[in-house]
C-alpha positions in Angstrom: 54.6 18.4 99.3 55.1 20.1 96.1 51.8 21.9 95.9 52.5 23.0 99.4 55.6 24.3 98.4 53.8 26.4 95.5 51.0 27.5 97.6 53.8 28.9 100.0 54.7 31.7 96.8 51.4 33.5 97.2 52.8 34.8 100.4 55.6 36.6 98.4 55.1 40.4 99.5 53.1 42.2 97.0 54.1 45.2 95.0 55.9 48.2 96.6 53.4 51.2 95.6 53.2 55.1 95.3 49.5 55.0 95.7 48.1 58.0 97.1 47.2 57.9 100.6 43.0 57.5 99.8 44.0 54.3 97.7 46.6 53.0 100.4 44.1 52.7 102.5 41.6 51.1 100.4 44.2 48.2 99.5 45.1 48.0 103.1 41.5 47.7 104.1 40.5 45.7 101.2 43.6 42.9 102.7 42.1 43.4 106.0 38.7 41.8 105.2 40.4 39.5 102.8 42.3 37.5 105.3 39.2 37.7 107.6 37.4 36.4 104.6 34.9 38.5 104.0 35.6 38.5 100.3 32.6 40.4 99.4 33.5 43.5 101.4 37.1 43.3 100.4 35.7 43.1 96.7 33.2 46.0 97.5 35.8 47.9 98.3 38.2 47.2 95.4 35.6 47.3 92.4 35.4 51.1 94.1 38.9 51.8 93.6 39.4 50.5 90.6 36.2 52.5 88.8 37.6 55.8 90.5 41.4 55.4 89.5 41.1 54.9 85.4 43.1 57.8 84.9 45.7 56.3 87.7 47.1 53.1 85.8 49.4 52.3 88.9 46.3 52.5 91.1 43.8 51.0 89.1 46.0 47.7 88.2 46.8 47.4 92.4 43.4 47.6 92.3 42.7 44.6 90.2 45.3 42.9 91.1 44.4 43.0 94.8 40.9 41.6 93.4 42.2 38.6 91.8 43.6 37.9 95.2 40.0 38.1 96.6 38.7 36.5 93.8 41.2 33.0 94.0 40.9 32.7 97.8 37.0 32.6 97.6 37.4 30.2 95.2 36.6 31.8 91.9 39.3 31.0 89.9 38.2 31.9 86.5 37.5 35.6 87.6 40.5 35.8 89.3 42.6 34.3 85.8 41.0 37.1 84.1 41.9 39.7 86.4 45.4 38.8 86.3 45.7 38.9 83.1 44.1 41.9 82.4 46.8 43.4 85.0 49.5 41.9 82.8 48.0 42.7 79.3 46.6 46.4 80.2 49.3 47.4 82.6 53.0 45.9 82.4 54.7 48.4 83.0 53.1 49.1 86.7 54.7 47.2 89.8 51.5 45.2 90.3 52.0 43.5 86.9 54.9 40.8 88.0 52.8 39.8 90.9 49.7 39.0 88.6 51.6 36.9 86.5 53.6 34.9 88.7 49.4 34.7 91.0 48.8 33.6 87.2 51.2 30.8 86.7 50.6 29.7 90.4 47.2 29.1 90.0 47.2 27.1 86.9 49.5 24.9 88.4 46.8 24.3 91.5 44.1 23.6 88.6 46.7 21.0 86.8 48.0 22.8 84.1 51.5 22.4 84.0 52.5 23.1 80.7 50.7 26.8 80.9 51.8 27.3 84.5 55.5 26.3 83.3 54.6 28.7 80.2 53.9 31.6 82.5 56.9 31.4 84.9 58.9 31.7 81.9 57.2 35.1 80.7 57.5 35.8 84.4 61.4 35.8 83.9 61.7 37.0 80.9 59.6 40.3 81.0 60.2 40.6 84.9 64.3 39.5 85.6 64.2 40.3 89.2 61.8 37.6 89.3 64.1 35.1 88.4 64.8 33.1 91.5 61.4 33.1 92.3 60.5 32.1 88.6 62.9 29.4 88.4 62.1 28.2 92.4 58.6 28.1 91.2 59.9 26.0 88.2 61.8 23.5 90.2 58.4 23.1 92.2 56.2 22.3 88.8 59.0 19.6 87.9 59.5 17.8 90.9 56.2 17.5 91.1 55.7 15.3 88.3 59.0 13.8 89.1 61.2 15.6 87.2 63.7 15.2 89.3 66.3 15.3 87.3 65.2 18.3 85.7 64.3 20.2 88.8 67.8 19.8 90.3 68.9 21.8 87.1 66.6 24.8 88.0 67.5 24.5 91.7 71.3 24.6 90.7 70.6 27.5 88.4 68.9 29.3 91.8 72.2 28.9 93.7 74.3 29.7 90.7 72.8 32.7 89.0 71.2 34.1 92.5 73.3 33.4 95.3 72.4 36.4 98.0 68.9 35.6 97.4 66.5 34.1 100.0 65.6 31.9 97.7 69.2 30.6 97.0 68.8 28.8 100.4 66.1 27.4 99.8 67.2 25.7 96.7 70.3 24.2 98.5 68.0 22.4 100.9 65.6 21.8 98.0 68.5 20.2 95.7 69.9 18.3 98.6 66.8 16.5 98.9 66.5 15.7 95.1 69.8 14.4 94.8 69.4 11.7 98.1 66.7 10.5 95.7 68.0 10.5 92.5 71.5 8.9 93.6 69.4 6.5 95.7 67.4 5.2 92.6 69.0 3.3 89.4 69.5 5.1 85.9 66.4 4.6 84.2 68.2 4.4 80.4 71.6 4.7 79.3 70.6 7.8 76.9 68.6 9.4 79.2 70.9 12.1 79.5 69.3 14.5 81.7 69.1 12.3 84.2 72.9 10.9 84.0 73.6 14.7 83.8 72.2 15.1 87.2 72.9 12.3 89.0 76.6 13.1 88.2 76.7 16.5 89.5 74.7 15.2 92.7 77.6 12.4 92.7 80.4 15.2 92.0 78.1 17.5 95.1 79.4 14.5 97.1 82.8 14.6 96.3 82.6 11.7 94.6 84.2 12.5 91.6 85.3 9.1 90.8 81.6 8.1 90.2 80.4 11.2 88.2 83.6 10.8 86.2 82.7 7.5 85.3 79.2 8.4 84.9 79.6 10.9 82.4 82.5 8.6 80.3 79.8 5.9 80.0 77.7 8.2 78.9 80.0 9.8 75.9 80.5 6.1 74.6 76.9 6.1 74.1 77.1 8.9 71.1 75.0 11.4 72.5 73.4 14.1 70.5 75.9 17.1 69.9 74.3 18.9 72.7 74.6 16.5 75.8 77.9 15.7 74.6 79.1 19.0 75.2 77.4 19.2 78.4 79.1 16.0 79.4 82.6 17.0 78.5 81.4 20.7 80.6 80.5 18.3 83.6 83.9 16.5 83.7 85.3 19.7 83.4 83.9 21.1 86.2 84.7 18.1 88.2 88.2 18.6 87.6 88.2 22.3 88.4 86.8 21.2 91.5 89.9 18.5 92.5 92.1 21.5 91.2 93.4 19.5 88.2 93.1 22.8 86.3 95.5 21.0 83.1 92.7 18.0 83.1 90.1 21.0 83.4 90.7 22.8 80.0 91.2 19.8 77.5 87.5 18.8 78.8 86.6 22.3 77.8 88.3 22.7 74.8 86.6 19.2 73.7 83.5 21.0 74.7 84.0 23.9 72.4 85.3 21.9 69.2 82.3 19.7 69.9 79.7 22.5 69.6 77.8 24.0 66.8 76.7 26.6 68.0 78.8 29.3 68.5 77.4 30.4 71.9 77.6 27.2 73.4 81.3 26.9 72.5 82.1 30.4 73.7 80.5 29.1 77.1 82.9 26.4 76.8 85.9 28.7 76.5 84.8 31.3 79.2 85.0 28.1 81.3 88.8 28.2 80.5 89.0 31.9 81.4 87.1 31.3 84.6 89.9 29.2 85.2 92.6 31.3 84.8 90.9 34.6 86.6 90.7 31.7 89.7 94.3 31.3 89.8 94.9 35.2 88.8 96.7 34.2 85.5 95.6 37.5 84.1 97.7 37.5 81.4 96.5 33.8 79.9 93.1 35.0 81.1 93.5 37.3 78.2 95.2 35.4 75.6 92.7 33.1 75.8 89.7 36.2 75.9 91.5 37.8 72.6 91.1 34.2 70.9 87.1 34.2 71.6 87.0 37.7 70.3 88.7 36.5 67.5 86.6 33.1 66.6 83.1 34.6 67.0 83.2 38.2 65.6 80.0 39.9 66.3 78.5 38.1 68.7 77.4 38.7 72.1 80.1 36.6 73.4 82.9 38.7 71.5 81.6 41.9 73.0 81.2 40.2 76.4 85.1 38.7 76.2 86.2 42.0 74.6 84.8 43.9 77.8 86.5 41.0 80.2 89.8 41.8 78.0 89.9 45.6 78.9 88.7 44.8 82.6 92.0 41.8 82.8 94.2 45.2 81.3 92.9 47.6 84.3 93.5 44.9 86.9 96.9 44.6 85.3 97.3 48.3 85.5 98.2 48.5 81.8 96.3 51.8 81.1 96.7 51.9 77.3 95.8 48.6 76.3 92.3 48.9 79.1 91.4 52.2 77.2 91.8 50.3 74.1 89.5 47.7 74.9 87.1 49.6 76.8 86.9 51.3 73.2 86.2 48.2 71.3 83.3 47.4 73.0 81.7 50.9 73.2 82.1 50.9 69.4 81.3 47.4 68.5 78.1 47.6 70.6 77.3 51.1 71.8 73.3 50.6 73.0 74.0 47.5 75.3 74.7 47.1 78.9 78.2 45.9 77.8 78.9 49.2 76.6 77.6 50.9 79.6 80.0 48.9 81.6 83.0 49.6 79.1 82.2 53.3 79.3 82.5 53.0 83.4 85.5 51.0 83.2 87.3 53.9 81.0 86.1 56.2 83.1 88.0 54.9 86.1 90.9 54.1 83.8 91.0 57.9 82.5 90.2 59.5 86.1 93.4 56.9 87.4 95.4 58.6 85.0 94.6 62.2 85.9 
């Protein structure tokens, strides 16, 4: 089912480009003979294009990307390997260049090899983040698979959660459904098999059956977990208390998470999960108190300057016009080349132009 699944992501549109109208046609012919399989002709006709276009990168790497296409469907898949990655390496910048890798990563997984396909979905998503529901659906696929179960109702979450507009979103939800019937149906393997217990509680808590997860993720803690999966636990029982709206219950789980971490990131997280919180039940102003306090605990880091920028948003929503300008500042001084700052500068803009 899986490798059905992953076959289905070759049929993800290709690359949106400004060829000129000669090349159009080419690629447009060259997909014609392709489905009809006449793979020689299509490749004819591509070789052509890209010898003609070398001063064109965007056409040339359409070009051989189109090729690798011909070259995996008539079964070639060493040629076609190379011609991806000579899309990639020669020409990331050009819009053909997401396409080859993801083609790449696809088609080692349909020759076996996991740990490079799994490799290149993550370069996919890290060089190309508008890939990333695509990357991390194509994920999920790899690790259910080899039933990963556990694992790929992680990345299927991370879909919904991080990409929720996007077709693949749905897909995930279906996906994760199906994943959970069997990992709630089967018996924990270990007792410290943590992933596992991680995801069987939130398919228990997806349920509404917090009772279970609660006591999942309890037994769990008694077993001393590494640092790590014991902050994700106390996280988890947080989250299943946000859910029954025992907000009180809620933050001491957090706040156990972030006393519990070691590094300063995770425990940030941790506290953001507090000021989630309070945004949810517009408490702006202990929103705030508690943003000012992450600021304060980890100075110059990204999740000072991210809280910073929350604190001067919390101020505009409050319609306290000094104190926003003041931490719009902050951040546009602490970090001036990041997107954070691009965002502070925007939000003072509205502020200042409020006050005109």
């Amino acid at each position: 089912m899986a490798l059905a699944v992953l076959a289905a992501w070759a049929l993800v549109p290709g690359p949106a480009c400004a060829l000129s109208d000669a090349a159009s046609a080419d690629v447009a012919r060259a997909v014609e003979l392709r489905v009809a399989k006449k793979f020689d002709e299509a490749s004819t006709i591509l070789r052509g294009l890209a010898e003609r276009s070398a001063a064109d990168p965007e056409a040339r790497s359409e070009a051989l990307y189109q090729q690798g296409l011909v070259m995996q469907e008539s079964g070639r898949m060493d040629e076609a390997l190379a011609l991806y990655d000579s899309v990639v390496r020669e020409y990331p910048g050009q819009p053909s260049a997401p396409y080859a890798q993801l083609e790449w990563s696809l088609a080692k997984a349909r020759m076996g090899s996991k740990e490079q396909a799994m490799a290149g979905l993550a370069l996919l998503m890290t060089r190309f983040p508008r890939f990333g529901a695509v990357g991390l659906m194509a994920t999920g696929d790899l690790l259910e698979q080899a039933g990963q179960d556990g694992e790929a109702s992680m990345i299927f979450r991370r879909v919904i959660t991080t990409f929720p507009a996007s077709p693949e979103a749905k897909s995930a939800r279906v996906r994760l459904a199906a994943v959970c019937g069997r990992i709630t149906g089967s018996p924990v393997a270990s007792a410290t098999a943590y992933a596992e217990i991680m995801a069987r509680g939130e398919c228990l808590m997806d349920a509404t059956n917090y009772t279970g997860a609660e006591d999942l993720f309890n037994s769990a803690l008694r077993n001393s977990p590494p640092v790590e999966w014991k902050v994700e636990l106390f996280l988890a029982l947080g989250r299943g208390a946000v859910a029954q709206e025992k907000y009180g219950l809620a933050e001491k789980y957090f706040r156990k998470a972030a006393k519990t971490a070691t590094d300063p990131a995770m425990a940030a997280r941790a506290r953001m999960s507090i000021v989630q919180g309070h945004l949810d039940r517009s408490k702006l102003k202990d929103a705030v108190r508690e943003l000012e306090g992450i600021v304060m605990d980890y100075p110059g880091t990204a999740q000072a300057v991210q809280a910073q920028l929350m604190v001067g948003s919390c101020y505009e929503a409050m319609r306290d016009r000094k104190k926003a300008i003041e931490a719009y500042r902050r951040v546009m001084t602490w970090a001036p080349q990041t997107a954070a700052a691009a965002d502070a500068q925007q939000g003072l803009m509205r502020v200042l132009e409020v006050g005109q």
